[in-house]
N, C-alpha and C positions, 0 to 999 in steps of 0.2 A: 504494500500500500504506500502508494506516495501522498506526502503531506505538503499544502502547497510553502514556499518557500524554501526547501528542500531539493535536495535530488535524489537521486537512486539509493546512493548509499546512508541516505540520511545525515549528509553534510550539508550545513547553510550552502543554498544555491548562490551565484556569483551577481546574480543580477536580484535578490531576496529583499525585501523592503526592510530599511533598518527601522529597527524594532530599541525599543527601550531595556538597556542592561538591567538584568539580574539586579534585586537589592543584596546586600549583605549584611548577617547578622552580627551588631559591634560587638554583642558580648562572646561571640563563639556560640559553638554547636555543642552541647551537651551530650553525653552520649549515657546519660542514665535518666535519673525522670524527664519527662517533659517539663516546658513553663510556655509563657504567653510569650513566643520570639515575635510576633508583629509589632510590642510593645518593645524592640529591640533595634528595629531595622532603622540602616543609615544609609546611606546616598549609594547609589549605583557601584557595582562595583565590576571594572573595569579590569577583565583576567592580564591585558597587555601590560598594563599599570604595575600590576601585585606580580606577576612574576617575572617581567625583563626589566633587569636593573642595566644592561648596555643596549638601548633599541638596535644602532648600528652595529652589532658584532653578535646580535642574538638569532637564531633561527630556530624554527621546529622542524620534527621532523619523525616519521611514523617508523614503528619496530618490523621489522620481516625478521621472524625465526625465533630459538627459543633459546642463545646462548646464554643467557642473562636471567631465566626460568626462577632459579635459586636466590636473585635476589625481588624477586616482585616486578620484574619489567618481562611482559610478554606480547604477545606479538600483534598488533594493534596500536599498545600502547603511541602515545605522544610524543616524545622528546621536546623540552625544553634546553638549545645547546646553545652556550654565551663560549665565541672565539675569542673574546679580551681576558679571560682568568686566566692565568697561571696556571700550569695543570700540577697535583700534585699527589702525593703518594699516598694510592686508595682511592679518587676520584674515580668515577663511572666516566668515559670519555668518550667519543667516537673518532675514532682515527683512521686515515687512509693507507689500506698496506696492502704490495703489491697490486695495487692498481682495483683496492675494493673496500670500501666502509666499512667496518666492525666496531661494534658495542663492544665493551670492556674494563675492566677493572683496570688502572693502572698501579704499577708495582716497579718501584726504582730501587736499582741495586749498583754495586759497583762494577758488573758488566755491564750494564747499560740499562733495560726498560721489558719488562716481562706485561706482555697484556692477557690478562686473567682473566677468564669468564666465568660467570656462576651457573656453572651447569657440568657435571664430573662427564659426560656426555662428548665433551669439546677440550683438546688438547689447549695451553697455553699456548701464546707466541711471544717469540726469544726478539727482541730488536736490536739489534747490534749496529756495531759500524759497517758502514755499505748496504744495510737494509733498506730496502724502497719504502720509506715510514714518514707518514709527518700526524703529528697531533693536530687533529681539528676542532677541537671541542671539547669542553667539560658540560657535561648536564649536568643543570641544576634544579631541574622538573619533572618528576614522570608522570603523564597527566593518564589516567587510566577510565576506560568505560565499564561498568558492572552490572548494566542493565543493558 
């Protein structure tokens, strides 16, 4: 069933009439009794806002595959990735090697940069010198669907 403003996959269609953002609840979501949150809510709230803190050096970008399974990011998910951080040891990252994107744990040693995935399924990869590698990214988001 298609809804209108939507497309196939149920993503905002590109030409969808903008609609008024989501409110947000100031005191937080609760996650045991209820209370009266409408008696809470404050101005719109704006996801580009609340999660890119460098607009110029941030991108999304959707998961294909399941090396990452063990930590909570599957395949669907989001990516929230900021190119201006520092990448540093234990970040989730996305990097280009040999001539293909992967998700991955980063792990710096004094050989060089081990990328790690959460999934015992998928071998580490070794980065040495003369490895075709560059770091693209630290994510700082995984925005996930559950419905």
């Amino acid at each position: 069933m298609k809804m209108e403003g939507f497309d196939e996959k149920g993503m905002v269609a590109e030409n969808a009439p903008q609609q008024e953002l989501p409110k947000m609840a100031q005191e937080g979501i609760h996650a045991g009794f209820p209370s009266p949150a409408t008696d809470y809510m404050t101005q719109a709230i704006d996801l580009n806002k609340e999660l890119v803190k460098h607009p110029a050096a941030t991108f999304y970008g959707r998961v294909v595959g399941d090396s990452m399974i063990d930590a909570g990011v599957e395949e669907g998910d989001i990516l929230v990735i900021d190119k201006s951080l520092e990448a540093q040891d234990g970040d989730m990252a996305v990097c280009f090697v040999d001539g293909e994107f992967t998700l991955k744990h980063l792990r710096f040693h004094e050989g060089g940069l081990t990328l790690v995935p959460a999934n015992e399924r998928y071998p580490s990869i070794e980065i040495g010198e003369g490895s075709d590698f560059m770091m693209w990214g630290v994510v700082t988001y995984v925005i996930k669907r559950i419905r």
